[in-house]
Kinemage of the C-alpha trace (Angstrom):
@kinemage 1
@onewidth
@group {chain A} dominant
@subgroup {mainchain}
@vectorlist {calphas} color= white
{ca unk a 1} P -151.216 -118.540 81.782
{ca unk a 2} L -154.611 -119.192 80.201
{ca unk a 3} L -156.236 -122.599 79.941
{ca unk a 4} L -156.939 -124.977 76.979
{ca unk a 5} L -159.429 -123.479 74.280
{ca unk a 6} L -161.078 -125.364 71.284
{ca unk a 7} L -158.408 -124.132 68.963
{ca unk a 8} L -155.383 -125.930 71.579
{ca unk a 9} L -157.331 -129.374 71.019
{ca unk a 10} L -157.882 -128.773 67.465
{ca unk a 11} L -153.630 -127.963 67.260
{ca unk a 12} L -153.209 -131.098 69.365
{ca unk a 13} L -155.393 -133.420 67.064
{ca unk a 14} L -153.790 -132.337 63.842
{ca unk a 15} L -150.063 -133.344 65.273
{ca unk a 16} L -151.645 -136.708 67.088
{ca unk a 17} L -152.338 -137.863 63.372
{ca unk a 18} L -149.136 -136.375 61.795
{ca unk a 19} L -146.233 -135.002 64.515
{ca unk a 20} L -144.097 -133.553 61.749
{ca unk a 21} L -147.499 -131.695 60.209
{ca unk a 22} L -145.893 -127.839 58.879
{ca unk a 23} L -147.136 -124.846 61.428
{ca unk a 24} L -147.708 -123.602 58.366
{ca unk a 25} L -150.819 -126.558 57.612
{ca unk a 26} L -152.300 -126.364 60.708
{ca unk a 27} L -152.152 -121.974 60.831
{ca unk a 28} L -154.377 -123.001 57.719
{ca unk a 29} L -156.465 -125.559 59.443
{ca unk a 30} L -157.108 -123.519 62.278
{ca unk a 31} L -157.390 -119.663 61.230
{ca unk a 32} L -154.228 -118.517 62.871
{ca unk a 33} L -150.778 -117.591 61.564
{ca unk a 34} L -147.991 -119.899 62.093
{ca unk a 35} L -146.225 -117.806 64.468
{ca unk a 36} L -149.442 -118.054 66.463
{ca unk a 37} L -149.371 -121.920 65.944
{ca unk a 38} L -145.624 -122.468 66.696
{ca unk a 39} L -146.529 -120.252 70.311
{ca unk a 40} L -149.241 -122.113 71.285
{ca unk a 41} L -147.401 -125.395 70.189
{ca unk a 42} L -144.605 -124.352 73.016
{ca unk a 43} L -147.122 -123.293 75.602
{ca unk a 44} L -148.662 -126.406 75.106
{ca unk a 45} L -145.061 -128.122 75.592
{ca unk a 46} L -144.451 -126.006 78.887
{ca unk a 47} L -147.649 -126.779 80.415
{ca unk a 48} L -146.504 -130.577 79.997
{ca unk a 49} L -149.322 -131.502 77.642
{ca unk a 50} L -147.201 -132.145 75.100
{ca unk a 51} L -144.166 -134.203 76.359
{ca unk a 52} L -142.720 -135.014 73.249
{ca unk a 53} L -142.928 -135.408 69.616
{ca unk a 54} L -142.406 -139.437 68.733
{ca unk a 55} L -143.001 -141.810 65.653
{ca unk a 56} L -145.589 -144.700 65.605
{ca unk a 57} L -143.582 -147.500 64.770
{ca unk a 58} L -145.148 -151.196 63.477
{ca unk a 59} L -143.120 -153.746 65.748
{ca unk a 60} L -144.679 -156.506 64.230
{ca unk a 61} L -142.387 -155.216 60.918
{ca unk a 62} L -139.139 -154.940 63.289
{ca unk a 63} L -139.629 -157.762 65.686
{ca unk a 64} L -140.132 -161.297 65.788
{ca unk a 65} L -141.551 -163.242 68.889
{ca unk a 66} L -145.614 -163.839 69.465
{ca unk a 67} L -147.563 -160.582 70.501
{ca unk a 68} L -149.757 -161.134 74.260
{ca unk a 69} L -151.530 -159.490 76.566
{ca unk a 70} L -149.990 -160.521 79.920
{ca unk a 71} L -151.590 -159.923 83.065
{ca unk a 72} L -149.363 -160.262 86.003
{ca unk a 73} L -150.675 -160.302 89.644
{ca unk a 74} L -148.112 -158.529 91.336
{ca unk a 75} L -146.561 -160.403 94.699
{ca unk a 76} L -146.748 -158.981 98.064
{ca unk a 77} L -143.488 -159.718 98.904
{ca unk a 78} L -141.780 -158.548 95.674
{ca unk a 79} L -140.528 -155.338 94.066
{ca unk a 80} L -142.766 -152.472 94.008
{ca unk a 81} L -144.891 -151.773 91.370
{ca unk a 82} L -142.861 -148.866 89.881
{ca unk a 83} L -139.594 -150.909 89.607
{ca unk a 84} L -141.078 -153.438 88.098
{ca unk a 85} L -142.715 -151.781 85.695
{ca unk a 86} L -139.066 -149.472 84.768
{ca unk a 87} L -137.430 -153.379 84.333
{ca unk a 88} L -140.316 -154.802 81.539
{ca unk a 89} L -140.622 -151.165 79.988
{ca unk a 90} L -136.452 -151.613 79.729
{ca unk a 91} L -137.152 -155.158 77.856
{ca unk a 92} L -136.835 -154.806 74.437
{ca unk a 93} L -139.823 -157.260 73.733
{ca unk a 94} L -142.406 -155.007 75.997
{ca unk a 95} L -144.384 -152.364 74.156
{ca unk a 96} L -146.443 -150.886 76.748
{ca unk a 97} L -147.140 -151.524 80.308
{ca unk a 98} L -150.435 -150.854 82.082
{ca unk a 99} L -151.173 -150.560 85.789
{ca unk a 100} L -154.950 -151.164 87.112
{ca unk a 101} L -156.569 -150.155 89.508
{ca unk a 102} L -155.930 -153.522 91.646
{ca unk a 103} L -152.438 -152.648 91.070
{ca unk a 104} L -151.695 -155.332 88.915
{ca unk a 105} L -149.813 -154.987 85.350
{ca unk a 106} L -151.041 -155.547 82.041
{ca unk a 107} L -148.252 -155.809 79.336
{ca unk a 108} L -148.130 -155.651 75.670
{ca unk a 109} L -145.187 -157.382 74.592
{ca unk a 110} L -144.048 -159.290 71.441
{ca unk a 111} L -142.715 -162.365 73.312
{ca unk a 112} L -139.934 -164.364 71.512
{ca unk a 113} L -139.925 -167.879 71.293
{ca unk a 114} L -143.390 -168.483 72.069
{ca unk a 115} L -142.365 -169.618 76.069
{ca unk a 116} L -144.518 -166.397 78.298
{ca unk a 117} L -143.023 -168.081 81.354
{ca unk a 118} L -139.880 -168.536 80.649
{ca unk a 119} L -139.339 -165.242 79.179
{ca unk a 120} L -141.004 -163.048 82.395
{ca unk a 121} L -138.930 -166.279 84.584
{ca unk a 122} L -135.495 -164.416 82.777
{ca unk a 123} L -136.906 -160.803 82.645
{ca unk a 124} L -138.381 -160.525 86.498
{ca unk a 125} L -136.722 -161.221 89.434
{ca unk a 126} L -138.034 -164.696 91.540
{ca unk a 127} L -140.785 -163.908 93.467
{ca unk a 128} L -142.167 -160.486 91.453
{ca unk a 129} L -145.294 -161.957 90.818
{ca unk a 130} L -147.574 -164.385 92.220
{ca unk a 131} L -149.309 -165.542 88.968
{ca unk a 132} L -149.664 -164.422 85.539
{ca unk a 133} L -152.548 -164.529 82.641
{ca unk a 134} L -151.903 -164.678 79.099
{ca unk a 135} L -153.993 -163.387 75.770
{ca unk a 136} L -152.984 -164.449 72.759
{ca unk a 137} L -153.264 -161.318 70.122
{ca unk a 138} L -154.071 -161.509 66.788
{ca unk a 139} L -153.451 -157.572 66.397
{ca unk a 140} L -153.264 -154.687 68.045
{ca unk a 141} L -153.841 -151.033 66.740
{ca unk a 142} L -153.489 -147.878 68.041
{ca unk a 143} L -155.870 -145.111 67.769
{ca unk a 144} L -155.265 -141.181 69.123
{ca unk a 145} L -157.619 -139.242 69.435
{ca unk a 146} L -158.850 -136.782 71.242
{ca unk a 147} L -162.806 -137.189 71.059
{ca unk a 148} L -164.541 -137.085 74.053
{ca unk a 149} L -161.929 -134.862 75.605
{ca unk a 150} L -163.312 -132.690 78.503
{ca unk a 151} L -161.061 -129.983 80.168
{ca unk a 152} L -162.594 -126.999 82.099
{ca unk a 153} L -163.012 -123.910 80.364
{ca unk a 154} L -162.451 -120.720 82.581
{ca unk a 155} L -164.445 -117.299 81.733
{ca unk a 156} L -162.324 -114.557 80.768
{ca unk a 157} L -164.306 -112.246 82.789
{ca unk a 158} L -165.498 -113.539 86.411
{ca unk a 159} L -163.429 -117.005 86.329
{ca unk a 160} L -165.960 -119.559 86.582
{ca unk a 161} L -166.222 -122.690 84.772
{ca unk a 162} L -167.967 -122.368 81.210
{ca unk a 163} L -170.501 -124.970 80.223
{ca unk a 164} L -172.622 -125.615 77.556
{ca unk a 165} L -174.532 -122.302 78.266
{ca unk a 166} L -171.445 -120.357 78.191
{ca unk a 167} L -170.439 -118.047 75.056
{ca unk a 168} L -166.958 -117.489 73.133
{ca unk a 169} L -165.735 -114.569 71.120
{ca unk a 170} L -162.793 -113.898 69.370
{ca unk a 171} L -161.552 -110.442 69.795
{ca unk a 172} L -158.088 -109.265 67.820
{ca unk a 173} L -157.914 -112.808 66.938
{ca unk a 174} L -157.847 -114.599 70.526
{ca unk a 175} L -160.269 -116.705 71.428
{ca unk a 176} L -162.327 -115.854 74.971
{ca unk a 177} L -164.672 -118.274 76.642
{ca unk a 178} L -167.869 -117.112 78.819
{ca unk a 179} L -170.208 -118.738 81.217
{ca unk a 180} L -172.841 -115.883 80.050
{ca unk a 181} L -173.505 -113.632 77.590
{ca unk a 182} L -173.389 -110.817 80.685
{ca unk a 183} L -169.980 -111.665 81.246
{ca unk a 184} L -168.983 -111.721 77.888
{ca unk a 185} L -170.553 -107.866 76.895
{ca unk a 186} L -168.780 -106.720 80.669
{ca unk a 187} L -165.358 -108.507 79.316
{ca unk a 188} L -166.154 -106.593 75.952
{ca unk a 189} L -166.563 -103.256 77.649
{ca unk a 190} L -163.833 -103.677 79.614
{ca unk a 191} L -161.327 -104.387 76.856
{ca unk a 192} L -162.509 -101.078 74.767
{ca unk a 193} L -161.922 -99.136 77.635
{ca unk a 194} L -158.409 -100.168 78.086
{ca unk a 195} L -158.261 -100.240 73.957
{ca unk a 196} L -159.014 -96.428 74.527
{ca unk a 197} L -157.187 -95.505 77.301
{ca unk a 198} L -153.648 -96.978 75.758
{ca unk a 199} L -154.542 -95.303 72.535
């Protein structure tokens, strides 16, 4: 299976901003067909980079309670940090949960009736955490995009990793990615002698 090209990002930052975007839209957007863009689209999907197609819902429209940032130092005798963070992802309230490096949880929840502890005292289990921090929000947006994205380009030819002195070409409409342009006329050569000898 061949790796990631510009054209897969471009595909994947067209649906980030609209999930239910026509094949047919982004075949234009990207100078395929939408055949081509409805095969990459499932590659994409068995590869696991695309786990599933989902809407961006406002909460603050469906929910009431008082959006935080919580902070919660995780106790040494307590659950695990992976149930714990299956039982606040399970809480209606909870948006997203973070883990950092230090292995403690940062949550984004809408918390109802304006009482943190009392709401993570009936949501946690006693003892879960040691202590707890709390940011009061005043918004919170959400932003994907896929700028700054790196992801190692292979060459088609020798199978080294292309960087910025590498070379692309498309040839019968696929994309190819070089390290050098020697690679890239030996990959050339290669593929008119097979062109010939299957013709």
């Amino acid at each position: 299976m061949r790796d990631l090209d510009e054209t897969d990002l471009e595909i994947l930052q067209l649906l980030m901003s609209n999930a239910r975007r026509p094949y047919s839209d982004i075949a234009d957007a990207v100078g395929l067909s939408a055949p081509a863009v409805s095969d990459r689209v499932a590659r994409l999907q068995e590869m696991g980079i695309i786990n599933r197609f989902t809407l961006d819902v406002d909460h603050s429209q469906l929910r009431k309670g008082i959006p935080v940032l919580l902070t919660l130092d995780i106790s040494s005798d307590g659950p695990d940090v992976a149930s714990l963070k299956d039982v606040l992802l399970n809480e209606g309230a909870v948006e997203h949960v973070f883990t950092t490096a230090e292995a403690d949880l940062v949550v984004y929840a809408r918390v109802p009736d304006n009482d943190v502890a009392s709401w993570l005292d009936d949501t946690l289990e006693d003892g879960a955490i040691a202590d707890f921090g709390v940011t009061l929000l005043a918004g919170a947006d959400w932003s994907p995009d896929l700028g700054g994205t790196e992801f190692a380009l292979t060459c088609a030819q020798c199978g080294n990793t292309v960087d910025t002195e590498g070379t692309a070409a498309r040839i019968d409409g696929e994309l190819y990615q070089f390290c050098c342009p020697s690679c890239e006329s030996r990959f050339e050569e290669k593929y008119e002698q097979l062109q010939q000898g299957a013709g």
